[in-house]
C-alpha positions as CSV (number, residue, x, y, z in Angstrom):
1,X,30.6,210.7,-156.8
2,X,33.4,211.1,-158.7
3,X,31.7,213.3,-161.5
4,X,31.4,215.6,-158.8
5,X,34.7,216.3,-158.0
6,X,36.2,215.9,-161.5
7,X,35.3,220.0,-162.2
8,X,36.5,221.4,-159.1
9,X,39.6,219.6,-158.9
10,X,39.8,221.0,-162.9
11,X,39.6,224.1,-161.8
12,X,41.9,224.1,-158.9
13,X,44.7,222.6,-161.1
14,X,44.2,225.6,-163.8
15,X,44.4,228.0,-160.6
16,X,47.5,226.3,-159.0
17,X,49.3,226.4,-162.8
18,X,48.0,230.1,-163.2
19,X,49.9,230.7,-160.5
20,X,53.0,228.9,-160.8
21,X,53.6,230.7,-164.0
22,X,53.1,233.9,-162.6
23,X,56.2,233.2,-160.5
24,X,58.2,233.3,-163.4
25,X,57.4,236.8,-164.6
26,X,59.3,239.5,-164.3
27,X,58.1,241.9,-160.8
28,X,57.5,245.2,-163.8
29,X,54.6,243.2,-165.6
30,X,52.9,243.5,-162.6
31,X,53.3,247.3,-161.8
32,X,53.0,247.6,-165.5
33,X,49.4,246.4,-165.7
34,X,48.3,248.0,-162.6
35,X,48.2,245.4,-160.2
36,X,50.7,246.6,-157.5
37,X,51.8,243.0,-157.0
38,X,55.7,242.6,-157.0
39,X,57.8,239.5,-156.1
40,X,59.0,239.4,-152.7
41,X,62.9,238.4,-152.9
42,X,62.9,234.6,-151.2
43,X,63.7,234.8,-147.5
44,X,67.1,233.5,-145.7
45,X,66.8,232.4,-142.3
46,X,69.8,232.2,-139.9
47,X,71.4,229.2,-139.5
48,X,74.1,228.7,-136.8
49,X,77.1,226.8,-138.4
50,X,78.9,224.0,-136.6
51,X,82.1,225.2,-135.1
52,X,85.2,223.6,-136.1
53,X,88.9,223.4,-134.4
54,X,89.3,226.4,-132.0
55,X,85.3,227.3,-131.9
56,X,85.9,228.5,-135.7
57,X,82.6,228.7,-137.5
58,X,82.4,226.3,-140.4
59,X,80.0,228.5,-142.8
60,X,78.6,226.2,-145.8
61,X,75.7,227.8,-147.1
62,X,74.0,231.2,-147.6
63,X,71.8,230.8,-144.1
64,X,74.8,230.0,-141.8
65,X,77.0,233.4,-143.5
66,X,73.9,235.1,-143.0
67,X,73.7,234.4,-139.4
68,X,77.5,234.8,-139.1
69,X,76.9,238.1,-140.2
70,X,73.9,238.7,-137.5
71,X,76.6,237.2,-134.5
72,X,79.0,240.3,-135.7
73,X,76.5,243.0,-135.3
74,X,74.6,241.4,-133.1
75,X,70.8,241.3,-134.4
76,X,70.8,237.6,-133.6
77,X,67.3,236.9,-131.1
78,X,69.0,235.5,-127.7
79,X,72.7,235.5,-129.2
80,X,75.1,238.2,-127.7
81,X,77.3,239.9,-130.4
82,X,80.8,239.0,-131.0
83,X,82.7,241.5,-133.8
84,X,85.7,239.3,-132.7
85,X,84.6,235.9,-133.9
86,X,86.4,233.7,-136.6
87,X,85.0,231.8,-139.7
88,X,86.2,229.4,-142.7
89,X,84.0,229.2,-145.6
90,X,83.9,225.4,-146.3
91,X,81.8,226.0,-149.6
92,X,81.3,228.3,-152.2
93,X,78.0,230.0,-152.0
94,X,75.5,231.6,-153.8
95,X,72.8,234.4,-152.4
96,X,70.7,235.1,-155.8
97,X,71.8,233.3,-158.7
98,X,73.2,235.0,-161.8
99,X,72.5,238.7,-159.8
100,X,73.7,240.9,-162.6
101,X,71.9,239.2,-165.5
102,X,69.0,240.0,-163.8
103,X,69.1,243.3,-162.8
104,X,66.8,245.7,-164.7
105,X,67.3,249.4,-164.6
106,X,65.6,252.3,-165.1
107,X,67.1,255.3,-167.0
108,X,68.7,256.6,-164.8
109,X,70.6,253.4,-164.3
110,X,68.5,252.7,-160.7
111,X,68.1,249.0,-160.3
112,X,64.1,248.8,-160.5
113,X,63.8,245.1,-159.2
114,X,65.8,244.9,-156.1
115,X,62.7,243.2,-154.4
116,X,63.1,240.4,-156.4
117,X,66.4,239.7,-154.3
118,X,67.7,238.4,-151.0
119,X,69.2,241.4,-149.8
120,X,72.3,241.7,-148.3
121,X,73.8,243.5,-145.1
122,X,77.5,243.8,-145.0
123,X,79.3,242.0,-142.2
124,X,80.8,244.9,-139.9
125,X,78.0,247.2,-140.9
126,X,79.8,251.1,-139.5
127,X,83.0,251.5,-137.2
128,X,80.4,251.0,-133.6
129,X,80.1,247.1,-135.4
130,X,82.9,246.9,-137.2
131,X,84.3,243.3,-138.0
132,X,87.4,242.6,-135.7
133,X,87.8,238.7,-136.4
134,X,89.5,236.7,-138.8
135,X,87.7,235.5,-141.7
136,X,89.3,233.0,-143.6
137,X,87.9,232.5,-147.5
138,X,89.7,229.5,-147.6
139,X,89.4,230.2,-151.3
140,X,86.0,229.9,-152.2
141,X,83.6,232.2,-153.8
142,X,80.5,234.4,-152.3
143,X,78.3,234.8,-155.2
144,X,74.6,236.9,-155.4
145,X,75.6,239.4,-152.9
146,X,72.7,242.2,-153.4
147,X,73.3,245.3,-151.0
148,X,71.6,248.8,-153.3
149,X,71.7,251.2,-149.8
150,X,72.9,254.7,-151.1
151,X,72.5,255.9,-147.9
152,X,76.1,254.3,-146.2
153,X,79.1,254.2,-147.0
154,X,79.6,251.2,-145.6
155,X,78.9,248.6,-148.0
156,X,80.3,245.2,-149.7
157,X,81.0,241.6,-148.0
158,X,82.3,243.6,-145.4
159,X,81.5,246.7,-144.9
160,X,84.0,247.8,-142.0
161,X,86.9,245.5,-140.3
162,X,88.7,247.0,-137.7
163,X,91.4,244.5,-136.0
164,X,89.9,242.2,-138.3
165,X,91.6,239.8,-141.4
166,X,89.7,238.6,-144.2
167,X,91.7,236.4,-146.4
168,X,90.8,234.5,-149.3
169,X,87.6,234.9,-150.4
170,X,86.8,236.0,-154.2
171,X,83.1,237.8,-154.1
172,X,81.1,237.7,-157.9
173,X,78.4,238.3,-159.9
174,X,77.6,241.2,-157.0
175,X,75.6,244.0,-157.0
176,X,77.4,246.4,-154.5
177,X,76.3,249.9,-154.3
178,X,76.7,252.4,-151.5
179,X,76.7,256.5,-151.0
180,X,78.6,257.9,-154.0
């Protein structure tokens, strides 16, 4: 009975290792031999954060900013926006790990791989959601923030604050770009 199995579980090893080292190719090989596959950029989902003293959000991890940012301009299923409410970021945090070393452009200096990334939509997204809370930094760092829309001007960890403050966050290894 066991002689049975032994190939097809030998083959379904070689197919699951095939295909764990295709996820560590680079998305061109794969336009680049015709296939029209391309790694999708992994997925965050929302995460309310606990609320600290004074109903301040307590944002710790890339999920929770991302549904911060939701709550602002309110795209949050069954939560009513609030461009008015306040967060601390408790951690530093990290969206795409080291972002710009893995950009790849084309020659006109286009990034070519931004589906490889988590993409980012800025917090206060035009002046109708614009960010009128405070945001407090609390001196950590936002890092892997990909946001390649050349259509807005509107662009960055925030894109518009109104009667807003945002103090002391540092945001790195970024790739920010906007309408020129």
């Amino acid at each position: 009975m066991t002689k049975k199995l032994t190939k097809p579980i030998a083959f379904l090893s070689a197919v699951a290792m095939l295909m764990t080292m295709l996820l560590y190719l680079p998305s061109s090989v794969f336009s680049d031999i015709g296939l029209g596959l391309s790694a999708n950029a992994a997925e965050i989902t929302p995460t309310e954060p606990s609320k600290g003293t004074g109903g301040v959000y307590q944002i710790t991890n890339a999920a929770e900013l991302y549904w911060f940012a939701g709550l602002v301009y309110g795209t949050l299923d069954g939560v009513s926006q609030n461009s008015s409410a306040n967060a601390k970021l408790m951690n530093n945090i990290t969206v795409n790990e080291n972002l710009l070393a893995s950009l790849e452009y084309d020659a006109d200096g286009n990034v070519t791989n931004g589906a490889s990334f988590t993409s980012w939509t800025p917090i206060g997204i035009t002046h109708t959601y614009s960010y009128n809370g405070t945001f407090n930094g609390n001196g950590k760092t936002i890092s892997g923030l990909f946001c390649n829309n050349s259509k807005t001007d509107y662009v960055g960890l925030f894109g518009c604050i109104d009667c807003g403050k945002v103090t002391d966050v540092k945001v790195a290894d970024s790739y920010i770009r906007g309408r020129s």
